[in-house]
VOGU-3710 file (C-alpha; in Angstrom, 3 decimals, decimal comma):
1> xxxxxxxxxx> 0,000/0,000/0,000  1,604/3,412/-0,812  1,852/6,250/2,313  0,339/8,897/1,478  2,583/10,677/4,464  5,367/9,767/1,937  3,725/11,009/-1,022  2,797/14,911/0,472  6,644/15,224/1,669  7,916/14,674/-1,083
11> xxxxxxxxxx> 5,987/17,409/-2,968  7,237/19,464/-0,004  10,105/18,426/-0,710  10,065/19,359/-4,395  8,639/22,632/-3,559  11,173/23,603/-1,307  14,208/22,355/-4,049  12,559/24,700/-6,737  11,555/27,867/-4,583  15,413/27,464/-3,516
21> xxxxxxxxxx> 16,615/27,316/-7,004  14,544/30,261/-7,582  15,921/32,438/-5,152  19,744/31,381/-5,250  19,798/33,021/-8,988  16,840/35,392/-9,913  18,779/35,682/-13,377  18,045/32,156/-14,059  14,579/31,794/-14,977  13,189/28,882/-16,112
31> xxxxxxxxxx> 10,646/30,519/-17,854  10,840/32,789/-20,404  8,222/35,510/-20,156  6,691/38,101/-23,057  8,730/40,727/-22,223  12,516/38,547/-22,246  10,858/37,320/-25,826  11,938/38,692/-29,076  9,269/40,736/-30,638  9,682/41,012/-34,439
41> xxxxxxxxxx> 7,607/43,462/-36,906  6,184/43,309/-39,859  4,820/45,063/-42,887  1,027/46,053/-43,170  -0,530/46,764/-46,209  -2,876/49,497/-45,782  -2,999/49,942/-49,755  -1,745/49,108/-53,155  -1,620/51,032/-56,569  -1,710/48,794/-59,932
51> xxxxxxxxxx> -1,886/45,138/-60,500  0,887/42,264/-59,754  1,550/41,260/-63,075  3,838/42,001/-65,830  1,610/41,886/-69,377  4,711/41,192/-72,009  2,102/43,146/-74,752  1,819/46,518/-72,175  5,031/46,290/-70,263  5,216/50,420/-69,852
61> xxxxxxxxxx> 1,678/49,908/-67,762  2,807/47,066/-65,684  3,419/48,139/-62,046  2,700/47,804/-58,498  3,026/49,792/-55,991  1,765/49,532/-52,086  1,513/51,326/-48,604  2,871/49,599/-45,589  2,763/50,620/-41,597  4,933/48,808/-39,727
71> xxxxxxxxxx> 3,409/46,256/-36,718  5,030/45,998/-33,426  4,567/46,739/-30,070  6,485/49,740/-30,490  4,639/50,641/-33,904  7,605/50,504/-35,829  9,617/53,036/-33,915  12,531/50,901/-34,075  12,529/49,124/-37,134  16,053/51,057/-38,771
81> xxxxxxxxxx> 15,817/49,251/-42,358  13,058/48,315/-45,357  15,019/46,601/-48,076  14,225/45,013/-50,893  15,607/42,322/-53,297  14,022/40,394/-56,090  14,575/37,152/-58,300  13,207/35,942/-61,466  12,042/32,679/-61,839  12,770/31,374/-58,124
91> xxxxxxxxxx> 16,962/32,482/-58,734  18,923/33,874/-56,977  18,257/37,298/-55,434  19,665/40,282/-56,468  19,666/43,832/-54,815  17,069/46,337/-55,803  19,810/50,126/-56,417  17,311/52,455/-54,598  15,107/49,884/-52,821  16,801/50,022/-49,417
101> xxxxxxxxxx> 14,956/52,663/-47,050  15,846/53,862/-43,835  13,701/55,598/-40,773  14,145/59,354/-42,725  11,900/57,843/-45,110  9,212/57,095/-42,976  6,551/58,717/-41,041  3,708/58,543/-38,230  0,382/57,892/-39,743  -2,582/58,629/-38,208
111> xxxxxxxxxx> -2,722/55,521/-36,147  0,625/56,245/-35,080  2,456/53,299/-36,771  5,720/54,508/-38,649  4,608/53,844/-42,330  5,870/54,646/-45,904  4,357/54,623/-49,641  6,617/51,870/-51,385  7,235/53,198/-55,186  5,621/51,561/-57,447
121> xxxxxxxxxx> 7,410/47,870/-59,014  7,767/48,397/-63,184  8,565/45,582/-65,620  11,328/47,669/-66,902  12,879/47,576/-63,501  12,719/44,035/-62,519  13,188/42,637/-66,266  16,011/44,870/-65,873  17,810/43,775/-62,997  17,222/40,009/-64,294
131> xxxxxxxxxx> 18,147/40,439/-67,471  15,912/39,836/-69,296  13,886/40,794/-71,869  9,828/39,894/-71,890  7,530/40,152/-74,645  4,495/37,269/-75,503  6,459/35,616/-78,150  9,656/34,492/-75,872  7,876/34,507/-72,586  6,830/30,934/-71,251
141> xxxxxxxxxx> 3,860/29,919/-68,783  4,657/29,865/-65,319  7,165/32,795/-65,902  7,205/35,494/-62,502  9,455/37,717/-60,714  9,529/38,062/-56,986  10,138/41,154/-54,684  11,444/40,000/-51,563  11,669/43,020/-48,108  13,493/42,239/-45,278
151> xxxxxxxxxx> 12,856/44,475/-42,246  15,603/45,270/-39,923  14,675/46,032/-35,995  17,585/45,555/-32,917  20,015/44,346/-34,776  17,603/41,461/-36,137  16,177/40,740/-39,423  12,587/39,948/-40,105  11,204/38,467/-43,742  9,229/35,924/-45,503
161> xxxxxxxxxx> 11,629/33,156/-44,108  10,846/33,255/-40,437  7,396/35,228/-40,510  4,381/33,589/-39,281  2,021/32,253/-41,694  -0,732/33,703/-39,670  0,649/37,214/-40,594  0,462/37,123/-43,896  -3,113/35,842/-44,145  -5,516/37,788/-44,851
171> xxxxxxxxxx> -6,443/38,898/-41,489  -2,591/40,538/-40,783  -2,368/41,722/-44,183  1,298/41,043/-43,819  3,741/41,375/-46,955  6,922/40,713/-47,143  6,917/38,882/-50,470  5,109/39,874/-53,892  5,256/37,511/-56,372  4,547/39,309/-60,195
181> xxxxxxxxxx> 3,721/36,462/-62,618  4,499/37,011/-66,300  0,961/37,087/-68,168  -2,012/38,926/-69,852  -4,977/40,019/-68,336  -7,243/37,078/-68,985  -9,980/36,083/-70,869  -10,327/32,790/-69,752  -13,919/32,112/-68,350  -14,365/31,770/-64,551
191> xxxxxxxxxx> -17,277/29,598/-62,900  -19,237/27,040/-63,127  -19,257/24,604/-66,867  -21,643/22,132/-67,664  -20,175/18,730/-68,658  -20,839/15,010/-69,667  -19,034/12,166/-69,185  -18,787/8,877/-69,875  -16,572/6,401/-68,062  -14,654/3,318/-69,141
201> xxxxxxxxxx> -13,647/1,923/-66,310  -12,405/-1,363/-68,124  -10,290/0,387/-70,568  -11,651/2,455/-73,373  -11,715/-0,809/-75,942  -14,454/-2,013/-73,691  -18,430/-0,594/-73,134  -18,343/2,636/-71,126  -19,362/2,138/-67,818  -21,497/4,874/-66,953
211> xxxxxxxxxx> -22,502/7,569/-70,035  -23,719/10,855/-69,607  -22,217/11,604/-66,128  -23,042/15,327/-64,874  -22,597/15,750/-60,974  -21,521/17,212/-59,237  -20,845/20,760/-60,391  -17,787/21,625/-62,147  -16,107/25,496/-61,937  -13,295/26,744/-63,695
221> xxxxxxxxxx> -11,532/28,113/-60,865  -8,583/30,982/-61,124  -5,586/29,791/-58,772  -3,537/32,733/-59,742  -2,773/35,191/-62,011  -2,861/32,950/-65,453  -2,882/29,773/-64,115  -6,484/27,650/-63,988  -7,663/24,577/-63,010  -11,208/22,973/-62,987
231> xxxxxxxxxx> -12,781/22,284/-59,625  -13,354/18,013/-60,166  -10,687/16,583/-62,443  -12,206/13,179/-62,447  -15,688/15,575/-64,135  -18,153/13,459/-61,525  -15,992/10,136/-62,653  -15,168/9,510/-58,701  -18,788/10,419/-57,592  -20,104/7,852/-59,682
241> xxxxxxxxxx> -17,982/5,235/-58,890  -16,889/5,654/-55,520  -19,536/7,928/-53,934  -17,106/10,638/-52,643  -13,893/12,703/-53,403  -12,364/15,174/-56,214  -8,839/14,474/-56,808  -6,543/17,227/-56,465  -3,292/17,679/-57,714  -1,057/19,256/-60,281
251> xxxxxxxxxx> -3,676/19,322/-62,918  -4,412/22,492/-64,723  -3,400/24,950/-67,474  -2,538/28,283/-67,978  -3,580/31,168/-69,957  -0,222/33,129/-71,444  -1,626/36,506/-73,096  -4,359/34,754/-74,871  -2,584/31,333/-75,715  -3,901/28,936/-72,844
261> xxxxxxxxxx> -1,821/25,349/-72,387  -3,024/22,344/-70,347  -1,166/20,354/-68,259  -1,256/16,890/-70,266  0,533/14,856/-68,008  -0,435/15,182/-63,802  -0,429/13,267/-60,442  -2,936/13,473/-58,770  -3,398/13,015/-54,270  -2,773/9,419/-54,311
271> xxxxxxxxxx> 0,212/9,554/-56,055  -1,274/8,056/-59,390  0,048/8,784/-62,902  -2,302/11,008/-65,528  -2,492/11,042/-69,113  -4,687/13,440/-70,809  -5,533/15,087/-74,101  -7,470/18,300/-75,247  -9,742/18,988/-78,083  -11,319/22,211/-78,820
281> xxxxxxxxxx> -14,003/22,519/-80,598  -14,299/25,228/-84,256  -16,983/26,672/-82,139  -14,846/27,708/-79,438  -17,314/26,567/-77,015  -16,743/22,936/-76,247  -14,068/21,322/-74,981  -13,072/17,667/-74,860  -11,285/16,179/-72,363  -9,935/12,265/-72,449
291> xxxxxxxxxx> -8,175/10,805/-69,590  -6,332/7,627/-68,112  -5,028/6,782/-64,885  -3,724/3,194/-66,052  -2,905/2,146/-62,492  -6,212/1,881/-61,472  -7,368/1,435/-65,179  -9,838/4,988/-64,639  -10,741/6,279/-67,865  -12,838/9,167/-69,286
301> xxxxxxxxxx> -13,919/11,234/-71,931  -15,662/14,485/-70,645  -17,489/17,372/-72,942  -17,233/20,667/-71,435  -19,470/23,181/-72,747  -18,432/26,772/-71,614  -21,558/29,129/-71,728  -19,963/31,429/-74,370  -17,541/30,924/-77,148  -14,409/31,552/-75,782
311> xxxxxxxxxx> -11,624/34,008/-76,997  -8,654/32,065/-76,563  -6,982/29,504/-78,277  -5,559/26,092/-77,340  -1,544/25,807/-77,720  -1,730/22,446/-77,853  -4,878/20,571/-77,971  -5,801/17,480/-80,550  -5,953/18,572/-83,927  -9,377/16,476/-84,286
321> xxxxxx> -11,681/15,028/-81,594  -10,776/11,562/-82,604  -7,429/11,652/-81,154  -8,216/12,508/-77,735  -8,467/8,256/-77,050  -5,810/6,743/-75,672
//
């Protein structure tokens, strides 16, 4: 049977071990508390000018500019530096000549954080600095430039490496990185697409499986500037024959200044293999879409109708609808 006499002396004696400890040393603490903590700071956006993007067809108009206020518990009193460096295509980073600003170039706004107007970003600058040159014939898909800023506050320095995630959300506003991908406005049609499918889930030499497939509802969905993807890959294929799930992945396709290319090859969640093909139709408002997962022998062929006939045209789609079978 345990004594319980034994058990409450030697929490006494514990108790009397630690409140020793504590006063032998009162540097020593084993905890540390808010105000021993480092407190970092970060940059607010309280407003931006232009549009992220660098059109190769109006380069002179492509800028982006932004106003900041610096977030601290001191309100950015004692941030010293705002610097800025950028890279092209996930390179290396190179200093911005003019981009490095110091506390003469800020000032108490009205909510008294210290805050400045960053200049707006040009094409000409950053294609500049990478050298580069950008126009729609030589630039690729999936082209961007970054502008990184790097804060500097007691001899510390804050950026996109060892912020929170929480800051930039889109509660913070936080930004310490803009990313400026290399693209056209778009004209490529957002929302919801009717479709129909059939399925061939023993190979596409056999009977299809289920025809005329239409839930559940399909969008064409804008993940960022250029770049698309539709919201259910599988087009109601894994509804029908599993009762559940839209596969996600790195399907989707892009839309470079009017010329939009699909991603033919993708894996998807599970870490299966995708083969597909695109056919658009001479009335620019149908699209077919054939795909094959051969590991788990899924097959499809899926007719998108868009509501409108679209404006852009397919880089490389099927040059007839017969050759989107596998």
């Amino acid at each position: 049977m345990i004594n319980s006499n034994n058990i409450i002396k030697a929490l006494i004696l514990g108790l009397l071990v630690m409140l020793a400890y504590s006063c032998a040393d009162p540097d020593e603490k084993p905890i540390l508390t808010f105000d021993d903590a480092l407190k970092g700071s970060y940059p607010r956006v309280t407003a931006t000018t232009g549009a992220a993007l660098v059109n190769p067809n109006d380069l002179a108009s492509s800028s982006f500019g932004y106003s900041v206020e610096f977030v601290d518990e001191t309100k950015g009193a004692d941030v010293t530096e705002y610097k800025f460096t950028m890279s092209y295509n996930g390179g290396s980073e190179v200093d911005m000549p003019g981009r490095t600003y110091t506390q003469a170039d800020f000032t108490k706004n009205a909510d008294g954080f210290m805050s400045m107007d960053v200049p707006a970003f040009t094409a000409t600058e950053m294609a500049g600095l990478a050298s580069v040159t950008i126009t729609s014939a030589n630039a690729d898909a999936g082209d961007y430039f970054t502008v990184h800023s790097y804060i500097s506050k007691g001899g510390m320095i804050f950026s996109n490496i060892n912020k929170s995630s929480t800051i930039t959300g889109p509660a913070f506003a936080g930004r310490f990185d803009t990313t400026f991908p290399v693209a056209c406005p778009s004209d490529m049609y957002l929302g919801e697409v009717a479709y129909s499918s059939d399925l061939y889930w023993g190979g596409f030499g056999a009977a299809a499986t289920a025809t005329g497939v239409s839930e559940p509802a399909v969008s064409v969905v804008e993940v960022s500037a250029g770049s698309f993807t539709f919201s259910d890959w599988s087009f109601g294929g894994y509804n029908a024959g599993y009762g559940c799930c839209t596969p996600s992945g790195d399907f989707g396709f892009s839309d470079l200044c009017g010329v939009v290319t699909f991603n033919k090859t993708a894996t998807d969640s599970y870490g299966d293999a995708w083969e597909l093909k695109f056919f658009m139709a001479a009335d620019n408002v149908t699209l077919t879409v054939a795909a094959t997962n051969p590991a788990w022998n899924e097959n499809a062929i899926t007719t998108v109708t868009f509501p409108s006939a679209q404006t852009w045209t397919c880089g490389n789609c099927e040059a007839s609808v017969a050759d989107v079978t596998f």
